[in-house]
Each structure stands twice: as structure tokens, then as C-alpha cells.
N, C-alpha and C positions, 0 to 999 in steps of 0.2 A: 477505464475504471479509475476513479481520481480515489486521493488517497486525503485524508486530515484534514477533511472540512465535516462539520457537522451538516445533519438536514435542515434545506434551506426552508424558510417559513413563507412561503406564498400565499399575497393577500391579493382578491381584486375591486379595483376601488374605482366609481363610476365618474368621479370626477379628477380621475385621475390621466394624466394628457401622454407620459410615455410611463419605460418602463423605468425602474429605479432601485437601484442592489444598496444592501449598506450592510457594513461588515460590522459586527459588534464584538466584545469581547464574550460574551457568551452565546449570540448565535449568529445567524446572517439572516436577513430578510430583504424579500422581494415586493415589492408594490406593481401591479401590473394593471392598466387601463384594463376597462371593462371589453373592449374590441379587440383585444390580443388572441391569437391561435396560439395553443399548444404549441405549435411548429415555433411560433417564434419565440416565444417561451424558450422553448430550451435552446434554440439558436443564438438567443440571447447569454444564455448560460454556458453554451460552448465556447462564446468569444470572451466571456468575463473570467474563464477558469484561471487564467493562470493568476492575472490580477487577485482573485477570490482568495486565492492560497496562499501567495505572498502577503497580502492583506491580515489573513487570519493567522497564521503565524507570527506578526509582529503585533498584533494585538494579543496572543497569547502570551509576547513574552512581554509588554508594556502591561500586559496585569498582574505579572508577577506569576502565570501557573505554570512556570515552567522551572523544577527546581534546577537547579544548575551545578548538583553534585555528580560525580563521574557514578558509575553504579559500580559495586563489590561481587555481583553476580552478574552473569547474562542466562537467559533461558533463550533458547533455539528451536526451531520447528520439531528439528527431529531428536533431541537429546531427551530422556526419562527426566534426568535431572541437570538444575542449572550449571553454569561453571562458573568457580569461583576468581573472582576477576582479581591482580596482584598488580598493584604499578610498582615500576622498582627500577633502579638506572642497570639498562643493560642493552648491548650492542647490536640485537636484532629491536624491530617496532615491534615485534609480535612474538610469542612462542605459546604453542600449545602443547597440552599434556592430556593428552586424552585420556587415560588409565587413571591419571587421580582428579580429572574433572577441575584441569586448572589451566588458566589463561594469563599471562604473563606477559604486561604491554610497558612497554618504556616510558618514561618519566620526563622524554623530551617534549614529547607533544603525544600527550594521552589521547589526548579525543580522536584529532585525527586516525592516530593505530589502532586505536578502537573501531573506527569507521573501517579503515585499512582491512581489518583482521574480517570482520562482517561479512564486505564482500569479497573477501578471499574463500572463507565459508560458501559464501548464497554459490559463489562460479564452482566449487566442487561439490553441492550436494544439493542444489533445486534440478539440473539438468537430470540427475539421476531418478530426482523424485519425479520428475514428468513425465519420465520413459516407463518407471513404474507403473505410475498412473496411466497411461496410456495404454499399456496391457491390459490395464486392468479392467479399461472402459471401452476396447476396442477404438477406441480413436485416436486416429492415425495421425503423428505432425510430422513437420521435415525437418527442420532445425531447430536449437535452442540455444537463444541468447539472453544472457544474464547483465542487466544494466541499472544504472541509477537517473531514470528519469524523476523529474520533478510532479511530474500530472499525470499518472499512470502508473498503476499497480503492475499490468500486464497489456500484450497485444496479442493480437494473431493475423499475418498477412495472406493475402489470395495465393499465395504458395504456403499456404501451411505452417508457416515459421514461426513459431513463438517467443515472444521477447516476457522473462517477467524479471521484474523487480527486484534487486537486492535485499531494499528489506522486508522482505516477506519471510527470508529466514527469523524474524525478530519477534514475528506472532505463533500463538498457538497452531498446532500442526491445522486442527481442523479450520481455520483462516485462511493457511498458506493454500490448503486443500483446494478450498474454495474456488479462490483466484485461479488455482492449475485447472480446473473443472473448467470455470465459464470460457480461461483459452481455447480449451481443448473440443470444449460447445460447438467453437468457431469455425471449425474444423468442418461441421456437417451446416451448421447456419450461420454465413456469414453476415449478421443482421443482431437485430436484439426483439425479434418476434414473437408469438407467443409457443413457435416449435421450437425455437431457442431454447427458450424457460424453462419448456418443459425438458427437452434434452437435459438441462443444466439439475434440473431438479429430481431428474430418475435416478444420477449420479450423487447427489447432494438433496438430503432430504431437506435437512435444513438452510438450506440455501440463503432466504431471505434475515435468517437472525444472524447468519454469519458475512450476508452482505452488511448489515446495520453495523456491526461491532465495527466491521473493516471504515466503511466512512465516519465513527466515531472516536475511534481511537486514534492517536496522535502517536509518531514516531518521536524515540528522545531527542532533547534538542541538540545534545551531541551529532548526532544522526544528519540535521537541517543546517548544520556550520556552515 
């Protein structure tokens, strides 16, 4: 599951001799000979990903839409409400205060303890939401590991083990939901077939508008330092 590229615009074009990616600052487009399979098609697309991302991301910030102010609040998966973010010079990178919904990050290097604090969060409270979830949908995983890949929201190995993404703490619950769901899929189909789907979708009605948001929405650029 790739995370901060928009959908890509696929054209097929008869005089067209291979295939050809061009990354824009508003979208990404694909030109594809008229003789290309599906198969290669995305085969094409798995080997361009990570290029794709790194691409699109310095076009987002060479157009300027990326503001570059620190945020005053964060909202989290599982908080009602936001917490109010304080920078201020003081001896820890990070302190929380849960009871008055306050976050208190050092003034040496904000972004980073901001980063810092994030996935201090995602490692104590995505493993618990998955166990959750897991009860709740009867599907069964073995382990849960919490990381910061670059091209992947989440995985799930032929042992069962789920790896998801740190920041997934950083969307709305039903987002984070999402992505725990389609691991959790994986579990009974490891494939992306159409028993998949449907598994994915007994659990997650809305499955496909909350896949959309997740590859439309861009993580802060704090976040991509």
C-alpha cells in the first residue's frame, strides 16, 4: 500500500513505442503503447515506485504546497480531540500531558521530536488497536511491528506478522482502520483478489473512499524530513 502519490492518469497511445511516467506537480501521468498488458503495466509501476515518491514529493515542495509552519495542534487516530502542540526550551525532546490534551516538544529541534513523539505514540497504541481489531473481525495475526517505511502504509508476511506504519497514527481513525483491515485481510487471502476485497469489505464498508483519501492525502512535510 503506497502512501502520497495521487491517482496516476493512464493514457494508451498507438504510436506510442514504450512506456513513459512523468511526475507533475499536480498529478502524475502514464503513457502506455497500445501493445502493453495490464501485467506490465503495473510491473512497470512497482519498479517506478519509489522514484514516483521521491519525485512527487520534491515537486510538491518546488511548488510551494507544502506550508513549512510547525502545527499548534496534532489530531491522532484515537484522541476525541486534538492536542495542543507547545514548543518551549526544556530538557526532554518530548512530554505529554494527557489529562489537559497537551504536547510539549523542545525547541532544539522541533520537527525532528515532533517526528520522535509520533512514533513513540504509533509503537504504544497501533499494536493495541490491531489486537482490537482483530477480535473484533476474528482474524487472526502473529506479530505486530511498528516502522517508518517510505513506500508502504502496511504489510502482512506468510507468518502472519503485521508491520504498519507510524504514521498512520496521524489520520483519522477510520483511515488508520482501514489499512489495519486490508492487513488483517491478508491473513485469510494472501493475494489482492477479488475474495480479498470482498473480506476487506465485510469489515470496511467503505473501503474504496477511504482507500482514495489514504493515496490522496500527503503526510506533513515535518513528517518526510
Amino acid at each position: 500500500m503506497t502512501p502520497n502519490l495521487p491517482e496516476i492518469q493512464i493514457t494508451r497511445k498507438l504510436r506510442a513505442t514504450r512506456l513513459r511516467l512523468r511526475v507533475e506537480p499536480t498529478q502524475i501521468k502514464l503513457t502506455v503503447p497500445q501493445f502493453c498488458t495490464q501485467r506490465q503495466v503495473e510491473e512497470f509501476l512497482k519498479q517506478s515506485e519509489q522514484w514516483m515518491i521521491e519525485t512527487w514529493q520534491k515537486q510538491q515542495e518546488k511548488a510551494g504546497q507544502i506550508d513549512k509552519i510547525l502545527p499548534t495542534e496534532l489530531k491522532l487516530f484515537n484522541l476525541e480531540q486534538p492536542l495542543q502542540v507547545v514548543y518551549q526550551t526544556q530538557k526532554h525532546s518530548f512530554i505529554l500531558d494527557e489529562e489537559n490534551h497537551q504536547l510539549f516538544i523542545s525547541d532544539r529541534q522541533p520537527e525532528s521530536y515532533l517526528k520522535s513523539f509520533v512514533i513513540a505514540y504509533a509503537k504504544q497504541y497501533l499494536p493495541t488497536y490491531l489486537n482490537k481489531l482483530s477480535s473484533e473481525t476474528g482474524l487472526r495475526f502473529n506479530q505486530c511491528a511498528v516502522r517508518q517505511p517510505k513506500t508502504r502504509w502496511g504489510s502482512c508476511s506468510a507468518k502472519h506478522d503485521i508491520m504498519l506504519n507510524s504514521g498512520l497514527v496521524l489520520f483519522p481513525l477510520e483511515i488508520t482502520r482501514y489499512v489495519a483491515v486490508h492487513e488483517l485481510a491478508h491473513t485469510k487471502h494472501f493475494d489482492h483478489s477479488s475474495n480479498f476485497w470482498a473480506e476487506v469489505q465485510k469489515h470496511d464498508v467503505y473501503f474504496q473512499q477511504h482507500r482514495k483519501i489514504l493515496k490522496t492525502t500527503a503526510l506533513p512535510w515535518w513528517w518526510n524530513k
